[in-house]
C-alpha positions, 0 to 999 in steps of 0.5 A: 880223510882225503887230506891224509892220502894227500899227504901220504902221497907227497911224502912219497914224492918227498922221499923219491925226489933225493934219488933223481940226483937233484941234490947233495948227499947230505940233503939227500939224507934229509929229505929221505928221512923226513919222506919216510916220517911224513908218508908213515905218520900220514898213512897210519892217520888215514888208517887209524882215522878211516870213515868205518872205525869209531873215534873220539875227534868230529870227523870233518 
């Protein structure tokens, strides 16, 4: 379960990295909508598959 709070938190450090002002606008961009898309899918794995919820995968 740790491996999706990591990722949840490197899609946030993902997402936040454009508005440092590194980067053009259209990486900007990029990187903001793949930040949202990894931190969402991460989360909603790490909520969906939590120690305390029946599921169908071997928790590892």
């Amino acid at each position: 379960m740790w491996k999706q709070w990591v990722n949840a938190v490197l899609g946030l450090a993902v997402l936040a990295t454009p508005f440092l002002n590194l980067s053009s606008e259209t990486a900007t961009w990029t990187l903001a909508i793949a930040g949202i898309a990894v931190a969402v899918l991460a989360l909603w794995s790490a909520v969906k598959y939590s120690p305390g919820r029946h599921s169908t995968f071997a928790h590892r």
